[in-house]
VMD Tcl script that draws the C-alpha trace (Angstrom):
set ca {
  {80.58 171.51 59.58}
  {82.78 169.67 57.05}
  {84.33 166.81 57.85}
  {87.92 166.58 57.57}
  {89.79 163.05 56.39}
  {91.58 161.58 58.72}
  {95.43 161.68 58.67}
  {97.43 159.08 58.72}
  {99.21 157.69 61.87}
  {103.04 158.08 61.79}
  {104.68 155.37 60.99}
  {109.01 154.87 61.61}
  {110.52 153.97 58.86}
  {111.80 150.31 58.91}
  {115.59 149.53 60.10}
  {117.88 148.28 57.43}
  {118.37 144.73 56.96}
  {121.77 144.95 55.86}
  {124.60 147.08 56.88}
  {125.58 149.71 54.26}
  {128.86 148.42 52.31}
  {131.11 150.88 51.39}
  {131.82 152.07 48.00}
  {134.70 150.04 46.15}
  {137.67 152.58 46.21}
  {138.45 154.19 42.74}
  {140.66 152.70 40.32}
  {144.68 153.91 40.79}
  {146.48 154.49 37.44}
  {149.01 151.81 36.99}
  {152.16 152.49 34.95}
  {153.03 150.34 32.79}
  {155.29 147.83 32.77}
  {158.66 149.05 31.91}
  {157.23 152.92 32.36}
  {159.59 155.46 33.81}
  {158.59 156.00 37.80}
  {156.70 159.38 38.12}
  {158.70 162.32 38.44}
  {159.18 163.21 42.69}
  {161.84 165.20 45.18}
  {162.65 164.11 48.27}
  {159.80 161.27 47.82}
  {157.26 164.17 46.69}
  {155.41 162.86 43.64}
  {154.56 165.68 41.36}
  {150.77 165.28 41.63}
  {151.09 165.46 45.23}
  {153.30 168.73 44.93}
  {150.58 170.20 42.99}
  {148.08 169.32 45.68}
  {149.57 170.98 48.34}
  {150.65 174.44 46.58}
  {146.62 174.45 44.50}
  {148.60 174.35 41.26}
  {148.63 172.42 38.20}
  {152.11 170.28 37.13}
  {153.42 172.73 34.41}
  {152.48 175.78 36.55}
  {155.13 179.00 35.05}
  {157.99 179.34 37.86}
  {156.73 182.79 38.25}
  {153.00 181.65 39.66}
  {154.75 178.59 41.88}
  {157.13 181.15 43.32}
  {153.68 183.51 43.74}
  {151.96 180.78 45.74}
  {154.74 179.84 47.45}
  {155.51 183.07 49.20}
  {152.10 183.92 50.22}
  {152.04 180.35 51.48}
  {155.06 180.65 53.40}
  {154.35 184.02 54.71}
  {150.99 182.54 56.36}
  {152.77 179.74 57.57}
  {155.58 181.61 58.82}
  {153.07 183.75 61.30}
  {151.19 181.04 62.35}
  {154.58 179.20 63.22}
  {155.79 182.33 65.05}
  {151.69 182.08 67.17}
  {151.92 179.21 67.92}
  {150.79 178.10 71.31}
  {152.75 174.60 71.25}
  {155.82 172.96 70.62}
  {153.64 170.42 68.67}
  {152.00 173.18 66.50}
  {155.61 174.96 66.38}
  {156.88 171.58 64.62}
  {153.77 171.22 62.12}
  {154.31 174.27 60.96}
  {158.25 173.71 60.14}
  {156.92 170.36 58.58}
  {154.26 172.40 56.77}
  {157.33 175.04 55.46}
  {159.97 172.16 54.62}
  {157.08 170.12 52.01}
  {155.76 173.53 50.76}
  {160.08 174.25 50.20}
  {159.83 170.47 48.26}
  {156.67 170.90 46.63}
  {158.11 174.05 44.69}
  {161.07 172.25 43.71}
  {159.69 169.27 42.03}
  {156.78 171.79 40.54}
  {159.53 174.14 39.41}
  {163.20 173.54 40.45}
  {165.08 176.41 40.88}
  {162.30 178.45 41.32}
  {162.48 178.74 45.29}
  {165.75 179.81 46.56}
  {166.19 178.81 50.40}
}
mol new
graphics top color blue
foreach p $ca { graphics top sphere $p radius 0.5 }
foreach p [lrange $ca 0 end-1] q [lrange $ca 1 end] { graphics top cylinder $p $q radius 0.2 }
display resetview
């Protein structure tokens, strides 16, 4: 009968000898000096409006107003479900910055 090669033993590999660094954090743009401050609402930066609606800055009032109402419709049911008082007041939170986030996308565009 043939012979079969031998297989070679397991071996674990070797621990690290250094802890894993973490990467450097990526570069924030800096305005420069003398530079207007960004455009922002209520403290609501316009980059960070367009985060939390999924839109770009310079989105037409008619899509921001879009997004905004099927975003405060879901909001509005999961605030009336809600289980907790601590839910109950995340979701109000979650209403009043969607309410900012359309204005400084779009002022005007939301009526309260």
């Amino acid at each position: 009968a043939p012979r079969r090669p031998a297989e070679p033993a397991y071996t674990a590999p070797a621990p690290a000898t250094q802890p894993a660094r973490p990467l450097p954090a990526p570069p924030q743009p800096v305005a420069p000096p003398g530079a207007p401050p960004a455009p922002s609402v209520g403290g609501m930066a316009v980059a960070e409006a367009a985060e939390i609606l999924g839109l770009w800055p310079g989105t037409p009032a008619d899509e921001v107003r879009r997004r905004y109402q099927k975003m405060y419709n879901d909001f509005q049911i999961r605030l009336t479900n809600a289980p907790t008082p601590s839910l109950k007041r995340m979701y109000q939170k979650n209403i009043q910055d969607l309410r900012t986030a359309c204005e400084v996308l779009s002022p005007g565009a939301v009526t309260s």
